[in-house]
N, C-alpha and C positions, 0 to 999 in steps of 0.2 A: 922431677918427673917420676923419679921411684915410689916419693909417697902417695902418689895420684893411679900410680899403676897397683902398688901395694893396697888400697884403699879400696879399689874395685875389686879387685879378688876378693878380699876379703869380704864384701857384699855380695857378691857370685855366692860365694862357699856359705853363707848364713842363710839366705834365699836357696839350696839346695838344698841343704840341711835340717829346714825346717819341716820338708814336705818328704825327710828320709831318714829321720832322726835314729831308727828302733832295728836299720839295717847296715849292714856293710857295703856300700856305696861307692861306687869309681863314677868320678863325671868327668868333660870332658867337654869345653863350651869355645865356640869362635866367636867373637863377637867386635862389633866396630866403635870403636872411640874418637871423640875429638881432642886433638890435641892444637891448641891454636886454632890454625884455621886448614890443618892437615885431620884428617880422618884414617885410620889404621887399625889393621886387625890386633885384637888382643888376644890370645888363645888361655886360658883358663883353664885346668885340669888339678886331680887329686883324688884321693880316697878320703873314706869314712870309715872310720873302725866301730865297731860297738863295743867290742870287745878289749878295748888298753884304753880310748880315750884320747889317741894320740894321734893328728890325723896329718894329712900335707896337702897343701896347696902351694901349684904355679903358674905366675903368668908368665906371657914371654908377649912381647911387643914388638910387631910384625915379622911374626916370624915367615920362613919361609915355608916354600909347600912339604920341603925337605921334612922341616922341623915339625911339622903338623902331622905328617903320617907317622914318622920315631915316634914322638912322644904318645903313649898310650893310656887312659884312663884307668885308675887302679893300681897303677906301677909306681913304685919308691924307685926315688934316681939320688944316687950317691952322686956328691959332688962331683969327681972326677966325669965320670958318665954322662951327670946333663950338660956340663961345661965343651966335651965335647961335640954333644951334640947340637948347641945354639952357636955354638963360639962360629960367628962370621957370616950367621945366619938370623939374626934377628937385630932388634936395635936394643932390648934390653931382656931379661931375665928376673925375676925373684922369686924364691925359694923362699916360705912358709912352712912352720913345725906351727901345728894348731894344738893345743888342748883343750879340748872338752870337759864344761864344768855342767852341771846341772843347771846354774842359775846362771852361764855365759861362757865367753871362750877365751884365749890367752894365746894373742897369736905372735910368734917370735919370729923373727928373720934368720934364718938357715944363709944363703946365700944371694948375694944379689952379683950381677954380671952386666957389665954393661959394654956391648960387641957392636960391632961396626958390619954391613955387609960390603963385599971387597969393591 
């Protein structure tokens, strides 16, 4: 499920990016997937740098309303930081380090987390 969760971010963030290439950019997207035959929000968020090249994207899979209002567009979450604020609160997490190539991108996995709600 990570690579399916991982996969769509990653289509969010090239789809936003195409239409805000030449700006420094915070997005921030809720959006609903099928998983089987369950439907569930995905939340999508990250910056754009123009300036280093180096950008972040994360999803979080269903998260809560908690976790929807925290996390803010624009904002870098150090590990410690976003673990506490998904942890228990959604069903998964992952954390994206993007770089930015002229002719494409190179996206890495920072953290993935995968939380249970109680």
């Amino acid at each position: 499920m990570f690579d399916m969760i991982q996969n769509t971010a990653i289509e969010q963030f090239k789809s936003i990016y195409k239409d805000n290439r030449d700006t420094n950019h915070g997005f921030k997207v809720l959006k609903s997937i099928t998983i089987g035959e369950d439907t569930k929000d995905l939340l999508i968020l990250g910056i754009m740098n123009t300036w280093n090249r180096y950008d972040t994207c994360i999803a979080v899979l269903n998260p809560s309303k908690e976790v929807i209002q925290k996390l803010e567009q624009g904002c870098v979450y150090t590990g410690n930081s976003l673990k506490r604020i998904v942890s228990r609160k959604c069903d998964l997490m992952v954390d994206l380090l993007v770089k930015t190539f002229k002719r494409g991108w190179e996206f890495k996995v920072m953290r993935k987390y995968l939380a249970s709600k109680p």
